[in-house]
C-alpha angles and dihedrals in degrees: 000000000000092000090054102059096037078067102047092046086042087054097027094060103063111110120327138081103252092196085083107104101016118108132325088296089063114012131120084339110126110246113252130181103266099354124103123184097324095318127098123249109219116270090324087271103150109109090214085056093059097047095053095110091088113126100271127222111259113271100267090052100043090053093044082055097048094045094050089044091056090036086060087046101047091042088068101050095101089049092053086044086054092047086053101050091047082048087057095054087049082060104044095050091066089038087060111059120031107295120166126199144189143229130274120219090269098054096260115136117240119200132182089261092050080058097044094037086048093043098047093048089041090053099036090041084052098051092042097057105003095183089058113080126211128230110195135182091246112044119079105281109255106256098257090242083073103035099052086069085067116109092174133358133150119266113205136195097185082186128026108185117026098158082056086043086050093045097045100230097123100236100121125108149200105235120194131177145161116224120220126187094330088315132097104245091177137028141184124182113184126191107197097189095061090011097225109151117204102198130169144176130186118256090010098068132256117271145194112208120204117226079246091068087258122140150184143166125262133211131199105236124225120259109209094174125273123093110354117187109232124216120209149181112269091199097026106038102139134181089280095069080058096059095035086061091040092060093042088049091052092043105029105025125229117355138174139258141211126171120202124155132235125024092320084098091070094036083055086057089050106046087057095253098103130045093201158011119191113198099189090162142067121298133155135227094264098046089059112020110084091043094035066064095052096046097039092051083039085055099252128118140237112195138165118252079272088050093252114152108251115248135201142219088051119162086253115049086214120114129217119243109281148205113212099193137173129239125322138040099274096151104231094166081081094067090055107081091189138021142212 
């Protein structure tokens, strides 16, 4: 199997956007340079977006060779869950018991799950596509002249969450996602404490599985103003967030609060219990891609502070400050007054 799909994405990524065709984001909607079904790309950045000009396939090829791309991606979605849920064990195993750790040079701390978790996804993610590289947390970040040649790979966060690991609370994750032109296609979010599993791929839903095997679809709700309920970083939270409630407060009245840490806020958002999540701090691709999946197929949106869609495979792995927000188009880039 895996040599099969190494050879369709190997054909398949040739030069085309393979989001056309797909669901309401990309479907039936003309391909232009930095536009994407009505949202903004960010600054056009995406390599693959500014080579687009290539001669395309006629129309009845170029959609045969989407849908069998998607269809590649999508085929693999249960084997990445499972690879998730191994890399939680991984995890848990080393939760469990005393572990130390120390601190990265950004502060951040590294413990000996962030390293199993990160060795057992980079190895399974590799025999199961060979031609798609992966690009982790923790492995030394691909120098930008190769990776803009990349039209997909898998970006990995083995461990979202160390300061909460850390901590004990329970409210780290394993986030994987595959990267398609610029774009996150699939997406699996896995919580090993609980062991929910929030997972997505374009054109297939958006789920949230139970630690039983049981599983349903989840939808983003619709925010129409009056009292939103705010989800924020228990570890990074800032003065902006400050401001950002202050002005929600003056233009919407009272609203509610919940803090979790790693990428469940956004799964919150996605799973309709949340309106927002306002990120007015420093993050980076692998902390937001596989659950930015499983919001935007759940109809929500993850936008920068301009309400450009984040995108991903940038020369810095940085991302801007950002609004994960539910269904609907409430503009809640009026309530930030900067932006990152």
């Amino acid at each position: 199997m895996a040599n099969g799909l190494a050879d369709l994405w190997q054909l398949a990524g040739a030069r085309i956007p393979a989001q056309d065709a797909v669901d309401p984001y990309w479907r039936a909607k003309p391909f232009r340079q930095g536009h994407v079904s009505g949202f903004r790309v960010q600054d056009s950045v995406c390599p693959a977006f500014r080579k687009s000009r290539h001669k395309r396939p006629q129309i009845g090829q170029l959609r045969d060779l989407v849908m069998n791309t998607v269809d590649a991606a999508c085929g693999t979605l249960e084997t990445v869950v499972a690879v998730a849920h191994d890399a939680g064990r991984a995890i848990l195993d080393v939760y469990q018991r005393d572990f130390g750790f120390e601190n990265k040079a950004d502060g951040s701390p590294l413990t000996e799950a962030d390293c199993a978790s990160n060795r057992l996804i980079v190895q399974r993610l590799a025999e199961l596509i060979p031609a798609v590289p992966v690009l982790s947390e923790e492995t030394q970040v691909v120098p930008f002249a190769q990776r803009r040649l990349w039209r997909r790979f898998w970006l990995v966060d083995p461990l979202d969450g160390t300061k909460e690991f850390v901590k004990r609370n329970g409210e780290f994750t394993v986030n994987i996602a595959l990267i398609d032109e610029c774009h996150p296609l699939l997406g699996v979010v896995h919580v090993p404490v609980s062991g929910v599993t929030y997972l997505a791929c374009r054109g297939v839903g958006a789920f949230l599985q139970e630690a039983d095997g049981r599983r349903r679809e989840i939808r983003a709700r619709i925010y129409r103003g009056g009292r939103a309920t705010v989800v924020a970083s228990r570890s990074h939270a800032g003065d902006k967030l400050g401001e950002f409630l202050a002005r929600l407060q003056a233009k919407e009245g009272a609203y509610e609060t919940t803090s979790l840490g790693s990428s469940l806020k956004i799964c919150l958002v996605a799973e309709g219990r949340a309106d927002i999540y306002p990120r007015l701090g420093p993050t980076s691709e692998w902390d937001t891609a596989a659950a930015q999946c499983v919001l935007e197929v759940a109809g929500g949106r993850l936008t920068d502070v301009q309400g450009k869609m984040l995108a991903y495979n940038k020369e810095s792995v940085l991302n801007s400050w950002f609004l994960a927000s539910g269904a609907g188009n409430y503009d809640w880039t009026a309530l930030v007054d900067s932006h990152g």
